[in-house]
C-alpha positions in Angstrom: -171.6 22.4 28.8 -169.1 24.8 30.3 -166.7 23.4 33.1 -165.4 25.4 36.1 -163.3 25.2 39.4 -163.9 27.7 42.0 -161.3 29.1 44.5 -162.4 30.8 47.7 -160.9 30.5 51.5 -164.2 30.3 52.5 -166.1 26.7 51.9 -169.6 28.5 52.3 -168.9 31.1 49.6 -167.7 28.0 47.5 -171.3 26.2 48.1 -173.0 29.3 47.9 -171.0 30.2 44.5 -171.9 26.6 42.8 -175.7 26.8 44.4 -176.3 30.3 42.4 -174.6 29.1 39.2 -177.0 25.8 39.3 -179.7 28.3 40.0 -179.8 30.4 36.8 -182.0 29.0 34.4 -181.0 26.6 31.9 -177.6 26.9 33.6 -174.9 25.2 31.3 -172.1 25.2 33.7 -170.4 22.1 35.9 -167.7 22.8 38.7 -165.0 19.8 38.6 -163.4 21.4 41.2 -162.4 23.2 44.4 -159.7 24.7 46.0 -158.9 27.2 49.4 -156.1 29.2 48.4 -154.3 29.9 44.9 -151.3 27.2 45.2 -154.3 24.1 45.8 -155.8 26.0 42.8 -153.4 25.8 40.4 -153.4 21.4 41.0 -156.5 21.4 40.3 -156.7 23.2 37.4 -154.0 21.3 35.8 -156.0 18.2 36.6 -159.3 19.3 35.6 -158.7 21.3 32.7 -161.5 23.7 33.2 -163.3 26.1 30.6 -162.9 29.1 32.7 -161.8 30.0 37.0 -163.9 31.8 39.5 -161.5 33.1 42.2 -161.4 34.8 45.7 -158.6 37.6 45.4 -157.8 37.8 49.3 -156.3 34.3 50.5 -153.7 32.7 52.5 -150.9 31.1 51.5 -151.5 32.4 47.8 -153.8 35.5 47.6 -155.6 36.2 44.1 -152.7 38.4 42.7 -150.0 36.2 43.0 -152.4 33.3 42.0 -153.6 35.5 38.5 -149.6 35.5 37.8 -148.7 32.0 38.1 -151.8 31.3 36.6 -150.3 33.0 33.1 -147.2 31.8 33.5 -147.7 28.2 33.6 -149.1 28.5 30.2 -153.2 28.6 31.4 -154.8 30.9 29.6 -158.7 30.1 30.9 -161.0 33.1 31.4 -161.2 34.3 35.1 -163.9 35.8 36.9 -162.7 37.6 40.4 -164.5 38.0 43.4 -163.7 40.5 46.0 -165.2 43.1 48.2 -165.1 46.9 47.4 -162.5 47.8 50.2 -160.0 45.4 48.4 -159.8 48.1 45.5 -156.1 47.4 44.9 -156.5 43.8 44.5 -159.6 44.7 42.3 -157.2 47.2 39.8 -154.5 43.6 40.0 -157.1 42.0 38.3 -157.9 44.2 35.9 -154.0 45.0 34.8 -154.3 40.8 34.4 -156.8 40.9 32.0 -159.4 38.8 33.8 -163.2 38.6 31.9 -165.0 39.6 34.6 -165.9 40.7 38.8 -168.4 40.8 41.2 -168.2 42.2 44.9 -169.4 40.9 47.5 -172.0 40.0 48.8 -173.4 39.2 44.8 -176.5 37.7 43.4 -177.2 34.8 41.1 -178.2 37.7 38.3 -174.8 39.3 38.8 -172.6 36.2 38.7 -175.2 35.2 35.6 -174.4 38.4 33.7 -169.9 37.9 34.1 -170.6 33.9 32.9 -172.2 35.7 29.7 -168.7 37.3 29.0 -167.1 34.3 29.9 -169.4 32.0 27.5 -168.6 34.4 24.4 -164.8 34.3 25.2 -165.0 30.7 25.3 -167.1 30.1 22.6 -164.0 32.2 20.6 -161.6 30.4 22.2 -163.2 26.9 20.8 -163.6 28.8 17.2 -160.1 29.7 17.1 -159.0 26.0 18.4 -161.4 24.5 15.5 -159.8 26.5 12.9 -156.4 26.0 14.0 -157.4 21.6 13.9 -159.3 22.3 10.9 -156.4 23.7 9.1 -154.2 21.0 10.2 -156.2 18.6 8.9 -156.7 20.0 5.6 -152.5 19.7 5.7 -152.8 15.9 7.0 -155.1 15.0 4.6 -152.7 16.5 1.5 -149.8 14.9 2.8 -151.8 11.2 3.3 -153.9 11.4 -0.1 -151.8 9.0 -2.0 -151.6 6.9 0.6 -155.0 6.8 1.3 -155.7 5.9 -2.3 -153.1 2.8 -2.0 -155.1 1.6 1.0 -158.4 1.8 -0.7 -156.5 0.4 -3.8 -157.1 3.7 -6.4 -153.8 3.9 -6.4 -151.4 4.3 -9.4 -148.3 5.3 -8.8 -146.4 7.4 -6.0 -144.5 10.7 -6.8 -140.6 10.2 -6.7 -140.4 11.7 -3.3 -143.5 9.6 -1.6 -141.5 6.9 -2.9 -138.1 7.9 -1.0 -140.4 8.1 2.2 -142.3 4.8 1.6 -139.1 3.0 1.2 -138.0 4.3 4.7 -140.9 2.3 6.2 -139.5 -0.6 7.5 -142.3 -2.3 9.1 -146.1 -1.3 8.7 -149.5 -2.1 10.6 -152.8 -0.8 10.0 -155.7 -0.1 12.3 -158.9 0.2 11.2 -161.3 1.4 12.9 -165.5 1.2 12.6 -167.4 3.9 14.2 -170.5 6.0 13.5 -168.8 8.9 15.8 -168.6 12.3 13.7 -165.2 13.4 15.5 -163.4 10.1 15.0 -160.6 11.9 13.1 -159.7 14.2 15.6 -159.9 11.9 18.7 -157.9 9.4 16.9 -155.0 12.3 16.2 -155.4 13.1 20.0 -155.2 9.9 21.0 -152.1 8.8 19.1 -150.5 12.1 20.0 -150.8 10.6 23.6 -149.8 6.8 23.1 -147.4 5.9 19.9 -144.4 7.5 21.8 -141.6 6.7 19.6 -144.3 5.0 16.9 -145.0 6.9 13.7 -148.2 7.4 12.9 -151.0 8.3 9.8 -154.2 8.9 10.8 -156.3 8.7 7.2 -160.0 8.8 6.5 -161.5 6.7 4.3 -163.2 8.5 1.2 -165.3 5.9 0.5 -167.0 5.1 3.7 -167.7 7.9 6.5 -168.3 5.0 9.1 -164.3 3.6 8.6 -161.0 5.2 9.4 -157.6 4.1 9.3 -154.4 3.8 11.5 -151.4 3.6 9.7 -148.6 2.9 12.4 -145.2 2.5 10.6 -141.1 2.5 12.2 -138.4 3.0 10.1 -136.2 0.9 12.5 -135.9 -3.0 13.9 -138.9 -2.3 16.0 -141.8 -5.1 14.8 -142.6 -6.3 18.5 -143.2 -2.7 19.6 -144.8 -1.8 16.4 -147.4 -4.5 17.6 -147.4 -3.5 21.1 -148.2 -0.2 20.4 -150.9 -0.6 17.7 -152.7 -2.8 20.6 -152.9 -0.6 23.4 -153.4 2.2 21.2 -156.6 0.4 19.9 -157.2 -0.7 23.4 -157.4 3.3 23.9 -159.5 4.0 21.3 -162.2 1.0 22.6 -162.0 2.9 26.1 -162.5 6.3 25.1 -165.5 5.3 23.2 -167.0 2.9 25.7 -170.2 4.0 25.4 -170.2 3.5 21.6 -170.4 0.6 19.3 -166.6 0.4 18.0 -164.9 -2.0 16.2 -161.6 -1.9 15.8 -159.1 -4.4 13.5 -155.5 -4.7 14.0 -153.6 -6.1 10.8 -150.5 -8.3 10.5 -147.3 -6.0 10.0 -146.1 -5.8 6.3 -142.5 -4.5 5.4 -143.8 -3.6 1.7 -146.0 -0.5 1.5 -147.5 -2.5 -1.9 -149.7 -4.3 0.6 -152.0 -1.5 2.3 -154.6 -2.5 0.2 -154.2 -5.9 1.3 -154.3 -5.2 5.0 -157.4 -3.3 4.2 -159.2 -6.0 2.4 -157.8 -8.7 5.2 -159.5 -6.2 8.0 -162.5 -5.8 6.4 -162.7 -10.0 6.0 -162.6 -10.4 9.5 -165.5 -8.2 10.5 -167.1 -11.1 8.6 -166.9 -13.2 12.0 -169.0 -10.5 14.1 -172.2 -11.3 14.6 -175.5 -9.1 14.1 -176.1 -7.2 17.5 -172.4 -7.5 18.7 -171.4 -4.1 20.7 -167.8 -3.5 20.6 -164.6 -5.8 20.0 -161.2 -5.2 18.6 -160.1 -8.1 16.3 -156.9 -9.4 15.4 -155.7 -11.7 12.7 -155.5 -15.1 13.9 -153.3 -16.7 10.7 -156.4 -19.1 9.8 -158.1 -19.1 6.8 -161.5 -17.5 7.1 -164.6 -19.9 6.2 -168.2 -18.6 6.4 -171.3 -21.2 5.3 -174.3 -20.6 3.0 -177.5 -20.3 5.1 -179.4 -22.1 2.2 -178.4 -24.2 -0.5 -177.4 -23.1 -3.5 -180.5 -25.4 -4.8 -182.6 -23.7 -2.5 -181.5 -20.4 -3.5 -181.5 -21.1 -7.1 -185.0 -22.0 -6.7 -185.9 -19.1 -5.0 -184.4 -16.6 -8.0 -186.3 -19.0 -10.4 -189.6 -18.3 -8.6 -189.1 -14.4 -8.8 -188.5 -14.2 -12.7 -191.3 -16.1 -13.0 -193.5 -14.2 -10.8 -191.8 -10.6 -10.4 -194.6 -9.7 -8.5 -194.1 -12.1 -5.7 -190.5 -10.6 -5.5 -191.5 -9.1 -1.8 -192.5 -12.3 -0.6 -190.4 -14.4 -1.5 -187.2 -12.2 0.0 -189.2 -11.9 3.1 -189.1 -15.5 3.5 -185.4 -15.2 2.7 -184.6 -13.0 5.8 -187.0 -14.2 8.1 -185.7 -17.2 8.1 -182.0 -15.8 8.8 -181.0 -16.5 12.8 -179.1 -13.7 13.4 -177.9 -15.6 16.5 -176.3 -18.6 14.5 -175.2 -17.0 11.7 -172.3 -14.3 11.0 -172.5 -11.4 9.1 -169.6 -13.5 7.2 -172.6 -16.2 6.0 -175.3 -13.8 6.1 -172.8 -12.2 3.2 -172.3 -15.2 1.4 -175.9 -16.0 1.2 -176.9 -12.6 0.2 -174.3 -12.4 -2.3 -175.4 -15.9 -4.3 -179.2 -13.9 -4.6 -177.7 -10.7 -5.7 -175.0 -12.4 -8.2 -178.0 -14.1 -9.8 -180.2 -11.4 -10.5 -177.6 -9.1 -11.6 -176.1 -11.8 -13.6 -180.2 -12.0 -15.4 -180.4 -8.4 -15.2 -177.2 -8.0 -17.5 -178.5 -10.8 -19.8 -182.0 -8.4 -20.3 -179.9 -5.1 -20.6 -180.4 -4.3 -17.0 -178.3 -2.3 -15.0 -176.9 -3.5 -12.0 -175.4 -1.7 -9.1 -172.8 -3.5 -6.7 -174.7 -3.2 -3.7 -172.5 -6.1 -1.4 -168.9 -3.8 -2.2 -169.8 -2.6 1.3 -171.5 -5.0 3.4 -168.5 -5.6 5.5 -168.8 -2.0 7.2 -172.5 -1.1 6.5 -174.5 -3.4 9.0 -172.0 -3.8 12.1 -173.5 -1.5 13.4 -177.0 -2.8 13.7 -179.0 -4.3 16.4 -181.2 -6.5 14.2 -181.6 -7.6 10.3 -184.1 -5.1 9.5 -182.0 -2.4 7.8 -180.4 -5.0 5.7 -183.4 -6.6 4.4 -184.8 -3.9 3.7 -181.9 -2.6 1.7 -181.1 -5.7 -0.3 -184.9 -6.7 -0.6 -185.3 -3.2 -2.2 -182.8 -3.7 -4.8 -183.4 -7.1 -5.8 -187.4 -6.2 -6.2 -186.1 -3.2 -7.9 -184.0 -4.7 -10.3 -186.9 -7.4 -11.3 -189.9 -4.9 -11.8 -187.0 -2.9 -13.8 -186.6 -6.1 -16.3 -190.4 -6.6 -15.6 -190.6 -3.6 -17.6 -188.5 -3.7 -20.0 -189.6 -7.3 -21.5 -192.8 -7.1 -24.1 -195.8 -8.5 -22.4 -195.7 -12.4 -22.4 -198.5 -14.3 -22.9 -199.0 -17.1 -20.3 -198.4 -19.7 -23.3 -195.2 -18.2 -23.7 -194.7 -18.6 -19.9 -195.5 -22.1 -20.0 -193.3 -23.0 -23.5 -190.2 -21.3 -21.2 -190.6 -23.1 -18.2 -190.6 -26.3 -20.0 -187.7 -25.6 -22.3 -185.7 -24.9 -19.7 -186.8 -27.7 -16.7 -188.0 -30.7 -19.2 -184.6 -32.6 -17.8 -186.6 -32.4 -14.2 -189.6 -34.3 -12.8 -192.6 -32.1 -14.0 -196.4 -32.3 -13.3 -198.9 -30.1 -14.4 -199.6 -29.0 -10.6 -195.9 -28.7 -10.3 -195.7 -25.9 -13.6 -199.1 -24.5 -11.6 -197.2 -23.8 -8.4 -194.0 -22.7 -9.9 -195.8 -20.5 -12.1 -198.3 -19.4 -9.4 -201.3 -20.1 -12.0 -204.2 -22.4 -12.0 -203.7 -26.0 -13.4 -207.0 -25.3 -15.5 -205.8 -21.9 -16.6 -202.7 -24.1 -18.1 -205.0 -26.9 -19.6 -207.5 -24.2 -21.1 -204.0 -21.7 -22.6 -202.7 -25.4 -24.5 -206.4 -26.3 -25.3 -206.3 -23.0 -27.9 -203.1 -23.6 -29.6 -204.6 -27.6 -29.9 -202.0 -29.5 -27.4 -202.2 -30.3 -23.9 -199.5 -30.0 -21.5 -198.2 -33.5 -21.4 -198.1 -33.2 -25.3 -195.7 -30.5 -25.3 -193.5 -31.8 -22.9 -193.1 -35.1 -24.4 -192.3 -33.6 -28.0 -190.1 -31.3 -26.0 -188.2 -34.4 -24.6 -188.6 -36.5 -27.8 -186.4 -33.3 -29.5 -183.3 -33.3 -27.2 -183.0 -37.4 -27.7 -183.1 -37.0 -30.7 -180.1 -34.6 -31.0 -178.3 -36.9 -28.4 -178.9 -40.1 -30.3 -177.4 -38.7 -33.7 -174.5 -36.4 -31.8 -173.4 -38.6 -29.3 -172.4 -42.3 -28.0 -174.5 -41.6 -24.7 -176.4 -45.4 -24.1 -180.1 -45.3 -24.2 -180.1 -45.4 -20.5 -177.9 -42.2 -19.9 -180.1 -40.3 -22.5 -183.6 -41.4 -20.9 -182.3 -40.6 -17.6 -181.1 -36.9 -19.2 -184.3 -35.8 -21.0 -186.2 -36.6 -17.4 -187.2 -40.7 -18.1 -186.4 -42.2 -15.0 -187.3 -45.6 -16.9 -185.2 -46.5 -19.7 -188.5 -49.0 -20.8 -190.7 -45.9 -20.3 -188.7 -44.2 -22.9 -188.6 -47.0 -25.5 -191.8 -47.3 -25.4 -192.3 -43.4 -25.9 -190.0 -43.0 -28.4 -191.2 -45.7 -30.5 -194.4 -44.2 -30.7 -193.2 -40.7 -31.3 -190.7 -41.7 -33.9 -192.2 -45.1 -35.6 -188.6 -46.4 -34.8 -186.8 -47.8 -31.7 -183.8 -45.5 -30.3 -181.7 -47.7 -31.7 -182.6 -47.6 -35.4 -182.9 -44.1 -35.0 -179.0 -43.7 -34.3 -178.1 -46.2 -37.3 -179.5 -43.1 -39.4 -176.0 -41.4 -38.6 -174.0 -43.9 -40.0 -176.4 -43.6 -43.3 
């Protein structure tokens, strides 16, 4: 879109100027405004700021040549299409000596004022290129000057050179913004936007390498100026919000630090308090309130334990059982802070397993804090973390030999014989058949309760010679809930009572 202001004495030529501009096809230009004579003109150009100026060149009070000359003087250099009739020659050859883009006499047609906004397009168009290469190279110069720093922030720092010390040192106080945003010219609007409010406030504006949705504010004084360090950072980020109303945003301002050793710090601190937005949130700017941050597991960690237990068992119900995870998830009662936590006990386990079986692992949660603020709903999240956790168990999956379901069922108890176990419970939890268990110990001649019992009988016995546990503690530990029970078991396991069995130590 290509903005304009048109100046005429006339109001009808004005409307009849901005009705044949609207009427050439895909027409690309807006008039923001209007003015009768060259002084009014000049106001409203220095208001409006438009691309380029359609003028009348005979007026009152200013005519068009006296207009064209103040016009260059005051520093506006938009292109400037002139309208006059043919007996006005002398203001016509004015013009031209100005340098203006373009004419047309009057009376003109929409084809003839579409053919000068042609010129004016490709002037503009250079004028823009010029402009980008002019920010472009000044950013390539920012972005040298704040790469250190950067890498302190982000904590990939190792040491400063001599002279970034000398100016690091001269930082009294220091406050950092950060600032969330999916908006592709974020770096440049936050320059502008500082050039405009941190008056005597200095200022680094500093990408983050590591995530194109964050960048950073560093707002520093090297005099006694905390309070309007803090004032400015706020209404700068108040700014900022503004400016991108129409955009999710979110925008933290830190605490103020007098040692440049703790950027990284202010980072991390930031990023924690994103914790406390919610899923669907639209904008906010967030400030530290001083209290320590506490976010709540969704589940258990029994529940959740359980859940991980049921996937190595069953890789291939993987899928379901995280879909069940999420669904389950109220977006509207929980924070992205305990949605994190929760996610982060399931991903700590299976990346904890995946190491044991040679697996590599990826840290997937090192960027939770800015990946799903921006989301409406939980689906991009599940999807993501879903994906990687059924990833990482059909990768182990693979890896392992085939196991035979005998070997499955050996495992399980092994590892659970301290528990309450059934044979429809070991069915369940191993999502088989109860007769496909009975028949798989049938051919290696033992039943189920057989194994489990010798299983149990095996870890008492180590307790009884290696310990002073009492019988009670022991029966209770190997999964006997009645220390009679267990007598009674053990006796006619063993052919002895527990407690002749422990006198053999003392043998």
């Amino acid at each position: 879109m290509y903005t304009y202001v048109v100046i005429d004495d006339e109001n009808i030529i004005r409307k009849g100027i901005i009705k044949k501009i609207s009427d050439i096809p895909g027409s690309e230009y807006k008039c923001v405004g209007e003015a009768s004579n060259g002084r009014n003109g000049l106001e409203v150009i220095e208001n409006s700021n438009p691309d380029f100026i359609i003028t009348d060149m005979k007026m009152s009070k200013m005519d068009g040549v006296e207009f064209l000359e103040n016009l260059r003087e005051s520093g506006l250099n938009q292109p400037v299409i002139v309208i006059s009739s043919f007996k006005d020659f002398e203001y016509m050859h004015k013009a031209i000596e100005s340098r203006v883009i373009g004419y047309v006499l009057k009376p003109f047609t929409t084809e003839e004022i579409a053919q000068q906004l042609v010129k004016v397009k490709k002037e503009i168009e250079k004028k823009r290129k010029r402009q980008y290469d002019e920010k472009r190279m000044i950013r390539i110069d920012q972005e040298k000057k704040t790469k250190s720093i950067q890498q302190s922030i982000l904590g990939i720092h190792e040491s400063f050179s001599e002279w970034e010390e000398d100016m690091l040192n001269k930082f009294r106080y220091m406050l950092l913004l950060t600032v969330n945003s999916k908006n592709q010219n974020m770096y440049d609007t936050l320059y502008s936007i500082c050039e405009k409010m941190t008056g005597s406030i200095k200022y680094m504006v500093i990408n983050n390498s590591l995530s194109k949705y964050q960048s950073f504010i560093l707002f520093y004084t090297e005099e006694d100026k905390s309070s309007y360090l803090n004032l400015k950072a706020r209404t700068t980020a108040e700014e900022i919000e503004q400016y991108f109303a129409e955009e999710k945003i979110f925008i933290v301002v830190s605490r103020i630090t007098q040692d440049y050793r703790e950027l990284n710090s202010l980072k991390k601190e930031n990023d924690r308090i994103l914790r406390k937005l919610y899923i669907g949130e639209f904008s906010q700017i967030m400030i530290p309130s001083g209290e320590k941050l506490l976010f709540d597991y969704i589940y258990s960690p029994e529940s959740m334990a359980d859940r991980v237990r049921r996937m190595k068992y069953n890789t291939l119900d993987c899928a379901r059982i995280m879909d069940s995870f999420f669904s389950n998830i109220d977006i509207r009662k929980y924070s992205l802070g305990d949605i994190r936590k929760t996610c982060g006990y399931i991903v700590r386990s299976i990346n904890e397993y995946a190491v044991s079986e040679g697996v590599e692992t990826d840290d997937i949660m090192r960027f939770f804090d800015t990946r799903y603020i921006f989301e409406d709903d939980i689906q991009k999240m599940k999807k993501e973390i879903s994906g990687y956790v059924c990833l990482i168990m059909t990768s182990i999956s693979g890896k392992e030999k085939q196991r035979s379901v005998y070997d499955e069922i050996k495992e399980y108890i092994d590892k659970n014989y301290d528990r309450r176990i059934t044979l429809q419970l070991l069915a369940d939890d191993l999502c088989l058949n109860p007769s496909v268990i009975r028949n798989t110990m049938k051919e290696k001649r033992m039943n189920f309760h057989e194994y489990l019992t010798g299983t149990r009988m095996m870890h008492a016995k180590r307790m009884l010679l290696e310990t002073n546990l009492s019988i009670e503690v022991i029966s209770k530990e190997i999964g006997y809930i009645n220390p009679k029970y267990f007598f009674k078991v053990f006796k006619k396991e063993t052919g002895v009572t527990p407690q002749e069995y422990r006198k053999r130590k003392d043998d």
